[in-house]
C-alpha positions as CSV (number, residue, x, y, z in Angstrom):
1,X,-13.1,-27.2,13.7
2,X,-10.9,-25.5,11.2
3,X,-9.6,-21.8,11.5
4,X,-12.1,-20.8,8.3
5,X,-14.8,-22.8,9.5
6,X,-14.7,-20.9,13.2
7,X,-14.4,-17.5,11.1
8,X,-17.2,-18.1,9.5
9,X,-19.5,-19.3,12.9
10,X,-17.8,-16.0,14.5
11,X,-18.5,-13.7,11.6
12,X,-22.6,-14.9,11.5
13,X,-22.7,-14.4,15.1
14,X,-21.2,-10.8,15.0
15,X,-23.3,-9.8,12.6
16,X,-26.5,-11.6,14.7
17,X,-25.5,-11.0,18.0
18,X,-24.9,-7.2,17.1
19,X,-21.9,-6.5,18.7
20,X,-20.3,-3.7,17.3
21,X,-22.5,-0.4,18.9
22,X,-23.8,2.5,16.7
23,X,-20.9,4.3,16.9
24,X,-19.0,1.7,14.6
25,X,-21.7,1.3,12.3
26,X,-19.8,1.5,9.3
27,X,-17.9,-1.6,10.3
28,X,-20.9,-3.0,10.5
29,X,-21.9,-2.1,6.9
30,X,-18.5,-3.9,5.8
31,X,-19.3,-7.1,7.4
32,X,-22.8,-7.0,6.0
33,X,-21.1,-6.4,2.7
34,X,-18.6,-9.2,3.0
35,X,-22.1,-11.9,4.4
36,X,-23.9,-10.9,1.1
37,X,-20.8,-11.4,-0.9
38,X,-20.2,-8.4,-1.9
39,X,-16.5,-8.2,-1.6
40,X,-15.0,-5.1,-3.3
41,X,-18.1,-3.6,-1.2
42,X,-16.7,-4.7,2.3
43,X,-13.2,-3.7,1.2
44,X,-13.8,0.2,0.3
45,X,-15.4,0.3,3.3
46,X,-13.1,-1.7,5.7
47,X,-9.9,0.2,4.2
48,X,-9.8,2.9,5.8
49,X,-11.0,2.4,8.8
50,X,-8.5,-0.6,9.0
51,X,-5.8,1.1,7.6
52,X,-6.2,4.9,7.8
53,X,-8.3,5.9,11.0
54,X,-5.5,7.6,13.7
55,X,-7.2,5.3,15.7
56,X,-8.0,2.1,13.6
57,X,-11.2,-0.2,14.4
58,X,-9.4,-3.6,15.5
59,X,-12.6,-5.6,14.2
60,X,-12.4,-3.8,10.9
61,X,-8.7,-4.9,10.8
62,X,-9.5,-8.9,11.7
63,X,-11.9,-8.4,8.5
64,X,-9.7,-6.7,6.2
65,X,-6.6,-9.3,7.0
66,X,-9.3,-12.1,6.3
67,X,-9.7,-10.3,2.5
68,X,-6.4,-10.1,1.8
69,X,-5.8,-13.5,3.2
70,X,-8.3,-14.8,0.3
71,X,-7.7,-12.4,-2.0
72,X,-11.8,-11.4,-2.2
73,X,-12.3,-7.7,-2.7
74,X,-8.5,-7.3,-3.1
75,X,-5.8,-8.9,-4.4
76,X,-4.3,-11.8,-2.4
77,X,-1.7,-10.5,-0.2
78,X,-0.3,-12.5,2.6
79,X,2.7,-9.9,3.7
80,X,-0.6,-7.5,4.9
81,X,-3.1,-9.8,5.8
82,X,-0.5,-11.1,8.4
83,X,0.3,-7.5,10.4
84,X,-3.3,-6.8,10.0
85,X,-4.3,-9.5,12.4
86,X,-1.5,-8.7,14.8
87,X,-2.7,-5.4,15.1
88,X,-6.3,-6.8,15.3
89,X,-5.2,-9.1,18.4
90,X,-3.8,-6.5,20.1
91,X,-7.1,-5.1,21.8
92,X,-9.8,-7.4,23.5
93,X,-12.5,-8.3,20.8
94,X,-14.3,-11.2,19.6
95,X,-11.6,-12.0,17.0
96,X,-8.6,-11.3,18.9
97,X,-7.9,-15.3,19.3
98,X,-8.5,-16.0,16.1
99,X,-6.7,-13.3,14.7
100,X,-3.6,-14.6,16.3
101,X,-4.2,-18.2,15.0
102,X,-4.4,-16.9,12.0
103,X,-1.5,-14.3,11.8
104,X,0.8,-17.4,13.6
105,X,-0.5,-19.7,10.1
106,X,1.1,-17.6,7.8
107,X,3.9,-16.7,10.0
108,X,4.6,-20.5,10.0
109,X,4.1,-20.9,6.1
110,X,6.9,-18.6,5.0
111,X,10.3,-18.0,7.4
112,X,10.5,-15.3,5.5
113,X,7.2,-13.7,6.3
114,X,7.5,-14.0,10.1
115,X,10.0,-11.4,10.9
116,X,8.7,-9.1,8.8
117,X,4.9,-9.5,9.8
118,X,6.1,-8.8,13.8
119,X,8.1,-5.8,12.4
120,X,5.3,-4.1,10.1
121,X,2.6,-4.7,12.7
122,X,4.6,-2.0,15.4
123,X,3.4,1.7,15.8
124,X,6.9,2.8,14.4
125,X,7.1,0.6,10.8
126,X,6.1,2.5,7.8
127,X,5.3,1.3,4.2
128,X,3.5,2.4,1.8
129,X,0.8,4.8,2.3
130,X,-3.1,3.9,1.7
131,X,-4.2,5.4,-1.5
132,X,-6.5,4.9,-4.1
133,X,-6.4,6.7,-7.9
134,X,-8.4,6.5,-10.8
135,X,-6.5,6.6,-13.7
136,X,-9.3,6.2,-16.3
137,X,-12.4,4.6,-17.2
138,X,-12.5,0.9,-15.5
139,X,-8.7,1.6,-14.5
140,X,-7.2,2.8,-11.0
141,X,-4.7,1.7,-8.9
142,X,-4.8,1.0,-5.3
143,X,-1.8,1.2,-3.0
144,X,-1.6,0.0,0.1
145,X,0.8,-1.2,3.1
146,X,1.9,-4.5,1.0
147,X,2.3,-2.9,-2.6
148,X,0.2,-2.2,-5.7
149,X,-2.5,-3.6,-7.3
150,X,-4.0,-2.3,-10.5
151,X,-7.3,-2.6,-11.8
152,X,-8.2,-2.5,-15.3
153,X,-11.1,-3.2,-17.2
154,X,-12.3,-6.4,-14.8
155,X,-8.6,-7.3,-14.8
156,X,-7.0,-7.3,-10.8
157,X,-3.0,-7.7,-10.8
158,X,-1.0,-6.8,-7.6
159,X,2.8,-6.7,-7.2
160,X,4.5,-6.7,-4.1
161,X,6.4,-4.2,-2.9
162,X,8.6,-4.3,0.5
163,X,9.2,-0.8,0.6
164,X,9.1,0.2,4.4
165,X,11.1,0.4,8.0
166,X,11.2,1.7,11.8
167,X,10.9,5.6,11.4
168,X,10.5,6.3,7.3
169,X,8.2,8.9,6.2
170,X,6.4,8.8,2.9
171,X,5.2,11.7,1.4
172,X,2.0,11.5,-0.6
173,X,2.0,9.4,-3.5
174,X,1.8,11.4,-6.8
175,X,0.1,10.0,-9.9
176,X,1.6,11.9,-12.6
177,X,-0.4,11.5,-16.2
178,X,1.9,12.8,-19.3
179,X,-0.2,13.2,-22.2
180,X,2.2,14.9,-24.2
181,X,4.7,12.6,-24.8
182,X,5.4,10.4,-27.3
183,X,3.8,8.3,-28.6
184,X,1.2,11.0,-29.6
185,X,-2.5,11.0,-28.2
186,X,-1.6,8.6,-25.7
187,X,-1.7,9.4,-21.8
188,X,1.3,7.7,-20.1
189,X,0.6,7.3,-16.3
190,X,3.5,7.1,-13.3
191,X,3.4,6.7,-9.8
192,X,5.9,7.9,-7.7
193,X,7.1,7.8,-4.3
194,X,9.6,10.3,-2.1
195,X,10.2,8.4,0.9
196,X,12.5,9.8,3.6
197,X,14.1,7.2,5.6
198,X,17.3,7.7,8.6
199,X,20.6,6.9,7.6
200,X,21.4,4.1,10.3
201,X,25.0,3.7,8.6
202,X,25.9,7.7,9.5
203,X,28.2,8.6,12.6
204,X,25.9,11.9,12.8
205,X,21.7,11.3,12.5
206,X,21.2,12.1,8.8
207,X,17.9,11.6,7.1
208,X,18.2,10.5,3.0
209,X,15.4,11.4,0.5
210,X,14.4,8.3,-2.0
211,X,12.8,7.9,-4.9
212,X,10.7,5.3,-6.6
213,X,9.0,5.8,-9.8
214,X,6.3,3.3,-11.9
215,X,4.5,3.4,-14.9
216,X,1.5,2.0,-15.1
217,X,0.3,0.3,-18.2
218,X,-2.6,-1.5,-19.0
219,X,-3.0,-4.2,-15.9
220,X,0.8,-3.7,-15.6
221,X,3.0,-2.5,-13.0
222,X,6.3,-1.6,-14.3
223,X,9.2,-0.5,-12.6
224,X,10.9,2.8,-14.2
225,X,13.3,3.8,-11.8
226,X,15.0,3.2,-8.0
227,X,17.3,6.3,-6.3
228,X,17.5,5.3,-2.8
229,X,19.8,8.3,-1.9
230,X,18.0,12.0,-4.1
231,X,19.7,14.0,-1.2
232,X,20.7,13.7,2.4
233,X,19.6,16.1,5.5
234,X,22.4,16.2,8.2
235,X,19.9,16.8,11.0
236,X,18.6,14.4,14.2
237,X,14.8,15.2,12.7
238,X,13.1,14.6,9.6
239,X,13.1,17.9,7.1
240,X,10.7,19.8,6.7
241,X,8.3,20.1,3.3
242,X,10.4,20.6,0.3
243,X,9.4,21.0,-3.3
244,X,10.5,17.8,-4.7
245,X,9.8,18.7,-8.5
246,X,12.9,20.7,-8.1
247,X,15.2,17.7,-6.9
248,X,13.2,14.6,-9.5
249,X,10.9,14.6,-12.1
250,X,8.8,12.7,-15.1
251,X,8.4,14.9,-17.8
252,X,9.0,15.1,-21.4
253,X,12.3,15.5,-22.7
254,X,12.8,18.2,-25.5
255,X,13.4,15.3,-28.2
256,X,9.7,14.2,-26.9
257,X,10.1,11.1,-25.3
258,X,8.9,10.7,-21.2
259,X,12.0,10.5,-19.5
260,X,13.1,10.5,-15.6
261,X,15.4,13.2,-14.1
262,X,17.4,13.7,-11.3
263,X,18.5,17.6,-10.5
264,X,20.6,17.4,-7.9
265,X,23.9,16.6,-8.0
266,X,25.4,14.3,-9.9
267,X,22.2,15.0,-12.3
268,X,21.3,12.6,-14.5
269,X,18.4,11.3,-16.4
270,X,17.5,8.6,-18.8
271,X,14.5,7.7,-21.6
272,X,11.4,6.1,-20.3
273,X,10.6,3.6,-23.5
274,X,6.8,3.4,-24.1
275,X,5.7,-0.1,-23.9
276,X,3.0,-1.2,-26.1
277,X,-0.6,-2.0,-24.3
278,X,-0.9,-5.9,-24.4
């Protein structure tokens, strides 16, 4: 019997059998979603227990590695449906076997996934930050471990993103919506992320603040800027909360135009072109 074909006899029995108690009833309610097809359903729900409980439900993980494994209710993405099901197997459940067969299928399908599935399924790897933002009518973004995907106007496109290691911090991602830029009456819209990762290279333990800013067009994600280094903290610790509008920004220039900026030292900045909505 094939691995989908025993997911599919396991998922009708879970849902029969009734094993999830009440306490975990909103799992539940995703599996239901995904048995009636209702896939973006299952997904808002599975999320964030999956992803963003302190404690994450290991059957709602098995079930949100099986979305992005077929791309229903998200977009396809491989490089976090595979640490998904390695952190599903890690408890006893009724997917915990399968969830192994299937995490060791994609590890096999891509030399380059393997290493980096074992290493973002640890306690201590950090990526990107579970987020959703609506940017509009019938347009939001959604962020998650394995990059960005962007919704617009029945329209789903997700880029990858391998933003992540052992010990990084991301702060909260910041949607920033410029609306008085050029060109006139039209809202630009950027997402940014301050990450603060440990400088392995440094004799002493430093800490190094980064920066990664893009704008969001239409369905497109497109990259506007990349500091790895904004700053760096001599001290064995992360730093504490700083006001990062004070060290980089997106705003509008004097001339009018969106550009990025740097403050610190060496400052610099640089025009942010507006691309034309295809």
């Amino acid at each position: 019997m094939s691995p989908h074909i025993r997911t599919c006899c396991f998922l009708i029995a879970f849902v029969l059998l009734g094993c999830l108690d009440a306490s975990a009833q909103t799992t539940r309610d995703g599996v239901i979603a995904i048995v009636r097809g209702d896939y973006d359903e299952a997904a808002r729900i599975l999320r964030p227990l999956a992803e963003e409980a302190p404690q994450p439900d290991p059957i709602a993980q098995f079930f949100m590695a099986m979305l992005y494994g077929s791309g229903q209710g998200v977009a396809m993405d491989p490089i976090q449906a595979c640490p998904l099901f390695l952190r599903a197997a890690r408890s006893p459940n009724p997917f915990t076997n399968q969830a192994l067969t299937l995490a060791h299928a994609l590890q096999n399908a891509s030399l380059t996934l393997a290493p980096l599935c074992v290493a973002m399924s640890t306690d201590e790897y950090r990526s990107l930050p579970s987020t959703s933002i609506a940017l509009g009518r019938n347009h939001s973004v959604v962020v998650s471990p394995g990059g960005v995907t962007v919704n617009y106007n029945g329209t789903r496109k997700h880029t990858t993103i391998l933003a992540g290691g052992v010990g990084w911090t991301f702060l909260p991602v910041r949607h920033l919506e410029l609306a008085a830029c050029r060109p006139p009456g039209a809202a630009r819209h950027f997402i940014e992320f301050f990450i603060w990762s440990p400088d392995e290279t440094a004799d002493q333990p430093d800490w190094k603040l980064g920066w990664i800013v893009f704008e969001v067009v239409g369905a497109e994600l497109l990259a506007v800027t990349s500091e790895p280094n904004l700053l760096t903290s001599p001290s064995p610790s992360r730093p504490a909360a700083l006001d990062v509008d004070r060290i980089a920004q997106v705003r509008c220039a004097e001339n009018g135009e969106a550009e990025w900026a740097v403050l610190t030292a060496p400052v610099r900045s640089a025009v942010i072109p507006a691309v034309v909505q295809r």
